[in-house]
C-alpha positions as CSV (number, residue, x, y, z in Angstrom):
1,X,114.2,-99.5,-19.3
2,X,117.3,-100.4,-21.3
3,X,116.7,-101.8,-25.1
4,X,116.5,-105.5,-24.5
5,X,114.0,-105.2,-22.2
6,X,111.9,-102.5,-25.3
7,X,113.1,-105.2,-27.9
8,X,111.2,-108.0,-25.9
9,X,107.9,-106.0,-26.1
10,X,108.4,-104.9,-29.5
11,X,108.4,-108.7,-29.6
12,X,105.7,-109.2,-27.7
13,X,103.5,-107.0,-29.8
14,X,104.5,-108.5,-32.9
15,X,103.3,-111.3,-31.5
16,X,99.7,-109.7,-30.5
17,X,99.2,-108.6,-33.8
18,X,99.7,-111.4,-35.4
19,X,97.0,-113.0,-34.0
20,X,94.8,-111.3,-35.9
21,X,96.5,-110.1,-39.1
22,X,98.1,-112.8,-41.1
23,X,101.5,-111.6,-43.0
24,X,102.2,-108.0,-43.2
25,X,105.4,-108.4,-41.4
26,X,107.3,-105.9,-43.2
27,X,104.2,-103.4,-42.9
28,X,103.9,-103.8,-39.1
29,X,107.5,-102.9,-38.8
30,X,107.6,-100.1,-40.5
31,X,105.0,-99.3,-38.3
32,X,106.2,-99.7,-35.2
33,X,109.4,-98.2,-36.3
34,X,106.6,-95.0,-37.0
35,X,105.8,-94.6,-33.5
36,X,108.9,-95.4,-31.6
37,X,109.9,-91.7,-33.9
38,X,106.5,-90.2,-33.7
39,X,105.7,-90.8,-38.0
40,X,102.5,-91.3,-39.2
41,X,101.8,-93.7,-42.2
42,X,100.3,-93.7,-45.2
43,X,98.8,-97.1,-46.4
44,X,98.5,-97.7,-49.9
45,X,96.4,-101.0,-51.3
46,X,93.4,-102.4,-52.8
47,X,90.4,-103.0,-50.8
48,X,90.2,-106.2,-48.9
49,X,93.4,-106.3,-47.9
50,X,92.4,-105.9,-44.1
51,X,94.5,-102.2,-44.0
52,X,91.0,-101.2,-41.3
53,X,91.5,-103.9,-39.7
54,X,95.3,-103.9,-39.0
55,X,95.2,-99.6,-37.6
56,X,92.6,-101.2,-34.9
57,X,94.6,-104.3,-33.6
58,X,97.5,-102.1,-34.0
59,X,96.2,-99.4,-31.5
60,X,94.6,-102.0,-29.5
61,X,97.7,-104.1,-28.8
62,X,99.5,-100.7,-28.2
63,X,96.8,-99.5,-25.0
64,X,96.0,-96.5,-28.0
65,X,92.7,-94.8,-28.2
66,X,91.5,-95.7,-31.6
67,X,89.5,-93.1,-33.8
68,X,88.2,-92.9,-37.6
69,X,87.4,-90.6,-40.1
70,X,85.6,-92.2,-43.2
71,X,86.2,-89.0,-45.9
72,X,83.8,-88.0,-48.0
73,X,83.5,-85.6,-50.8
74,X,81.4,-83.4,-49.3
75,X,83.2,-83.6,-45.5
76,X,84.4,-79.9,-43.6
77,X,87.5,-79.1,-41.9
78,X,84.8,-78.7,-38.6
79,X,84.1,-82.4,-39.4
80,X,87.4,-83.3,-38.8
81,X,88.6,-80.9,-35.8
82,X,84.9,-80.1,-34.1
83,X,83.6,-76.5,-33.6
84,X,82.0,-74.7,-31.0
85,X,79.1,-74.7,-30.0
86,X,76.7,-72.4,-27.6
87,X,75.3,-73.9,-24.8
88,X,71.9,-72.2,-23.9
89,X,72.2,-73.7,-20.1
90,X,75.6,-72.5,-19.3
91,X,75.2,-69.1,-21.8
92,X,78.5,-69.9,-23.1
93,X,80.7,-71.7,-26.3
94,X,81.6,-75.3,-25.7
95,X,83.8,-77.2,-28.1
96,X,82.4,-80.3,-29.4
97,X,85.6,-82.4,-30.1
98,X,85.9,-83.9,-33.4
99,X,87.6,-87.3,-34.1
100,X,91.2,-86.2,-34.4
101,X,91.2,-85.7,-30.8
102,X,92.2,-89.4,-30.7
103,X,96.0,-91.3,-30.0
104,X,96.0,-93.4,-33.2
105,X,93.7,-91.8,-36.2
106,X,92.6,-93.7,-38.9
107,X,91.9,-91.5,-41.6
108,X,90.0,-93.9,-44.4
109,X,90.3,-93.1,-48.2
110,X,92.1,-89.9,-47.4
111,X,92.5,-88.7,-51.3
112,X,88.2,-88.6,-51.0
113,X,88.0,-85.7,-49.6
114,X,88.9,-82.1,-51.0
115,X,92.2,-80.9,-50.4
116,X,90.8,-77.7,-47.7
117,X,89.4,-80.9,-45.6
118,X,92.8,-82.9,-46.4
119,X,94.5,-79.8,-44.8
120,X,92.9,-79.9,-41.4
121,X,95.3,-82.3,-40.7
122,X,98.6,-80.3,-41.9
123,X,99.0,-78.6,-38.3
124,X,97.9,-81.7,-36.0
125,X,100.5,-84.3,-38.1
126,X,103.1,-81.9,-37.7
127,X,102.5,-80.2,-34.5
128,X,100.1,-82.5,-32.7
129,X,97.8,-79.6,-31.9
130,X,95.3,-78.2,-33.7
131,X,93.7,-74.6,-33.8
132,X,89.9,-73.8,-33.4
133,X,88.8,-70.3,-34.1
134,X,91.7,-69.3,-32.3
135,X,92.2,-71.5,-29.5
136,X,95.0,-73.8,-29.5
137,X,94.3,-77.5,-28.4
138,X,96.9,-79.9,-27.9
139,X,96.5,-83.8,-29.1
140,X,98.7,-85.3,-26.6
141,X,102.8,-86.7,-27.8
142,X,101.1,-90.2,-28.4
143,X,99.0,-89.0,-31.4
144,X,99.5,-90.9,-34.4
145,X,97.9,-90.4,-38.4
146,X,97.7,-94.1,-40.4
147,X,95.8,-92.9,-43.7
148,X,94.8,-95.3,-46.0
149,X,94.1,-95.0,-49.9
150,X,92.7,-97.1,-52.9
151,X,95.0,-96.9,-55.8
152,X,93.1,-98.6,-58.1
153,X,89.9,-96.1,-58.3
154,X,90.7,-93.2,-59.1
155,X,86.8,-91.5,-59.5
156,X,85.9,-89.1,-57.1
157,X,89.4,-88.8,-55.7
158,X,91.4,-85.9,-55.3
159,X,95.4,-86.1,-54.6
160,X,97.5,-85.1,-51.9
161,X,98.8,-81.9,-51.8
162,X,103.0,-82.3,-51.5
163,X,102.6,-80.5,-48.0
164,X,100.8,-82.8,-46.7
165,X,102.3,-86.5,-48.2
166,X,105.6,-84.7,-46.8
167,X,104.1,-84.7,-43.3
168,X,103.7,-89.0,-43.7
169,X,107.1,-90.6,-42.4
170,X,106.1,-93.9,-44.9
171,X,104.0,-94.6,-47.5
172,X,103.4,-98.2,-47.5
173,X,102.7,-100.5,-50.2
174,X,99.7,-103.3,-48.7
175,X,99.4,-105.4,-51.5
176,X,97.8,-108.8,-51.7
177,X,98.8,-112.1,-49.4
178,X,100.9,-115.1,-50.8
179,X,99.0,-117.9,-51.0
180,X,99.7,-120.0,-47.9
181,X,98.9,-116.5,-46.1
182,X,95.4,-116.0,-47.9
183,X,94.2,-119.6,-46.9
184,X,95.3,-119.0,-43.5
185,X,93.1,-116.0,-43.8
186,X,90.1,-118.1,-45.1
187,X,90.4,-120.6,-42.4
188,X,90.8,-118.5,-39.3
189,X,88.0,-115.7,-40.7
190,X,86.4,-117.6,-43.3
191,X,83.3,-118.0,-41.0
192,X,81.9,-114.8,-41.4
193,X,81.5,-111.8,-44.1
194,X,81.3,-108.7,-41.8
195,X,84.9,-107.4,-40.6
196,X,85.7,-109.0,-37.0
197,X,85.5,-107.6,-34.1
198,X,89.1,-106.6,-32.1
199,X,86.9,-107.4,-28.4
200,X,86.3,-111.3,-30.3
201,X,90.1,-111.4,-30.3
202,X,91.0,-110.9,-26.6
203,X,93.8,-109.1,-27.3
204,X,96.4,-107.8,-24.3
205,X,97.0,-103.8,-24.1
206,X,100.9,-104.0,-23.6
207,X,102.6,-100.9,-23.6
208,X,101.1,-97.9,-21.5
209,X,101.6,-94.6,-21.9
210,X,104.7,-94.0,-19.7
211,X,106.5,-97.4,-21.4
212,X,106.0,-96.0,-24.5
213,X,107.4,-92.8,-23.9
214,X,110.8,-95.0,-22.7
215,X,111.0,-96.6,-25.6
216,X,111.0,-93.6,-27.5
217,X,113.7,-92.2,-25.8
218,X,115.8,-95.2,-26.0
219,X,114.9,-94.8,-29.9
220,X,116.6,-91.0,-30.0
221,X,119.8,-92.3,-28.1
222,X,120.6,-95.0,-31.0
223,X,123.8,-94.4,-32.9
224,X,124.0,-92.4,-35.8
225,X,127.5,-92.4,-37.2
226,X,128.9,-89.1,-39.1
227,X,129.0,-91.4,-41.9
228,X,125.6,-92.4,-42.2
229,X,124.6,-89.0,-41.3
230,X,126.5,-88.2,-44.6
231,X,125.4,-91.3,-46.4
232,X,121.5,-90.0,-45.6
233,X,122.3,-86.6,-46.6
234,X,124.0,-88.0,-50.1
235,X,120.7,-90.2,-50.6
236,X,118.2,-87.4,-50.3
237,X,120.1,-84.7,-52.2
238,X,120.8,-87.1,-55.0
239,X,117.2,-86.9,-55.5
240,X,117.3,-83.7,-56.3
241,X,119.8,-84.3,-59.5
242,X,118.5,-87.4,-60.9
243,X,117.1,-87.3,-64.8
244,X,113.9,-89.4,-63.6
245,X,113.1,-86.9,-61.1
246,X,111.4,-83.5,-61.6
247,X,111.2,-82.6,-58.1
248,X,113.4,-83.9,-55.1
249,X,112.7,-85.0,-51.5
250,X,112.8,-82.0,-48.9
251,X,115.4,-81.5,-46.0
252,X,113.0,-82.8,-43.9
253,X,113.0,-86.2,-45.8
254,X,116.8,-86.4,-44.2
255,X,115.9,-85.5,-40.9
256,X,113.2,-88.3,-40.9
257,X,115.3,-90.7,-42.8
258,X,118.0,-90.4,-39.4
259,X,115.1,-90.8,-37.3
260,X,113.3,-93.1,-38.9
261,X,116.8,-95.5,-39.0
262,X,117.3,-95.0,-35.6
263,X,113.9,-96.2,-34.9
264,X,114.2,-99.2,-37.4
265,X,117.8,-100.1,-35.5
266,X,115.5,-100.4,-32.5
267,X,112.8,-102.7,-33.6
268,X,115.5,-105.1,-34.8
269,X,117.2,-105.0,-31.5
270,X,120.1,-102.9,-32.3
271,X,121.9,-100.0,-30.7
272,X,123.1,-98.5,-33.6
273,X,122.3,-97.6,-37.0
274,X,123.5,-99.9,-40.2
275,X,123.8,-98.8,-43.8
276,X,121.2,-101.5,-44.6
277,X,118.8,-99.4,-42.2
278,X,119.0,-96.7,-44.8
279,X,119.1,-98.9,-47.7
280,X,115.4,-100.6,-46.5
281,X,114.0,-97.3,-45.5
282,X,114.8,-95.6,-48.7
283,X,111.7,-96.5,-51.3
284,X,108.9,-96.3,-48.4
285,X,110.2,-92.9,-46.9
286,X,110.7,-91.6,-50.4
287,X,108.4,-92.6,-52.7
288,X,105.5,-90.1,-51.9
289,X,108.2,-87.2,-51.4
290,X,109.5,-87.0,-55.3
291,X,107.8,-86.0,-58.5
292,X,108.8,-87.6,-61.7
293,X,109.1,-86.2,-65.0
294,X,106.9,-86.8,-67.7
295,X,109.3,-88.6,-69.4
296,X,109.5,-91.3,-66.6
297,X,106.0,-91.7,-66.4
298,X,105.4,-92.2,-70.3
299,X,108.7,-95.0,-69.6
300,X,107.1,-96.4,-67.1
301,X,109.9,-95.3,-64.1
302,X,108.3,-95.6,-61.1
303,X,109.7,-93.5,-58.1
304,X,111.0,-97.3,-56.4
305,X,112.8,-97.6,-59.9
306,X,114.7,-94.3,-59.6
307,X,115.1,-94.5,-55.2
308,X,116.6,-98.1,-55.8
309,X,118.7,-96.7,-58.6
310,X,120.1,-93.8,-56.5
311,X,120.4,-95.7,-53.4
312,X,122.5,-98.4,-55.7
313,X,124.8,-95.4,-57.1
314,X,125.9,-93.6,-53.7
315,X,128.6,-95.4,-51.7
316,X,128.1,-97.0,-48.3
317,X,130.4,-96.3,-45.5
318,X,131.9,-99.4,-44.5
């Protein structure tokens, strides 16, 4: 496979998707940019926005198993991974798999549950394997965490510890349609009040397992200049020294940041990485990976505010 060839099904799965989920182009981008590097995604946005809806025709279009977790306050780590079980017939443990072991996991109000449930996740989002009293179970290269969150409520939440938001490639803003895309909504789904179903939609699986492991290595082989590898590097430390911001983004933020480029360079049919790359990756890679000071928040700076300032301030290569 050569990259016209994974640029014409990137198309082509666009194209799927939106035949089902009206607008969100910029969000189903990002995350299909998310897999072609192996992120997972945070999703950010009030309810109703059709952020359920979007993971399934997402994995469905993609030939993905789908699996969900709907956290609760009062959900276990077990809950989330499984547990063993004995099995009076055979005299012996079984393992009863949880719903992480899945390709594309929807994990549904995420900041409901406590963080020691939140953290079940830590070693499967960065490892894609997990650990059950002792034994080591891998989750396949094709696993993939979209989270989802309300921002509005904030009763009965808990927040994200930084380990884990660090471990999301984007957090992604779903906010409400324009106008011309909400009455699109209404006419094409207006028909019924329960969410569709993605079998109503008879949507094509087009990318199998062993396409979408070409793709991904066409994604590692786009250019990355020494410059931008320097004008990434600028980005992220400059986080670190900026008067809005308490706490900076990580070295990993950089080495995602590269990938992540790479991966966007792909999905708009390019070989090689562009400045602009960096500049429209900056706020949704970065956002969730910086504190701000107390100051900031009492001045109403938002972490976009200070990214776009920093990303403004630090010179381009040409």
């Amino acid at each position: 496979m050569d990259l016209p060839s994974a640029g014409e099904i990137v198309k082509a799965v666009r194209g799927e998707i939106h035949k089902v989920i009206i607008g969100q182009d910029d969000t189903i981008d990002l995350m299909l940019a998310s897999l072609l590097c192996g992120g997972h995604v945070l999703l950010e946005g009030p309810p109703g926005t059709g952020k359920t809806f979007l993971v399934q025709t997402f994995a469905a279009c993609l030939s993905l198993s789908f699996g969900r977790i709907q956290f609760t306050p009062d959900m276990m780590p077990g809950d989330v991974l499984g547990t063993n079980l004995f099995d009076f017939r055979t005299n012996s443990f079984i393992l009863t798999k949880g719903p992480i072991f899945t390709q594309v996991l929807l994990a549904d109000e995420i900041n409901r549950t406590p963080p020691k449930t939140q953290a079940a996740l830590l070693q499967a989002m960065n490892e894609r394997e997990v650990s059950i009293e002792g034994q080591t179970y891998a989750l396949g290269e094709e696993f993939m965490v979209v989270a989802t969150q309300n921002p509005i409520e904030q009763h009965g939440t808990y927040p994200l510890p930084e380990a884990q938001l660090d471990r999301f490639l984007f957090k992604l803003a779903v906010g409400y349609p324009s106008r011309d895309e909400e009455r699109e909504i209404v006419r094409c789904h207006g028909h019924r009040t329960a969410m569709p179903k993605i079998s109503d939609f008879g949507l094509a699986p087009l990318v199998s397992h062993g396409t979408l492991s070409e793709m991904r290595a066409i994604t590692a082989g786009i250019r990355l200049s020494d410059e931008l590898v320097d004008y990434i590097v600028d980005i992220v430390r400059a986080t670190r020294r900026h008067g809005t911001i308490e706490t900076g983004a990580s070295p990993r933020a950089a080495n995602m940041m590269a990938s992540a480029a790479r991966a966007h360079a792909a999905v708009c049919g390019r070989d090689f990485v562009i400045p602009d790359d960096v500049k429209r990756l900056a706020p949704p890679l970065l956002r969730h990976r910086v504190i701000m000071t107390a100051e900031a928040d009492i001045e109403g700076v938002t972490c976009d505010d200070a990214i776009r300032a920093i990303v403004d301030q630090t010179p381009a290569p040409r």
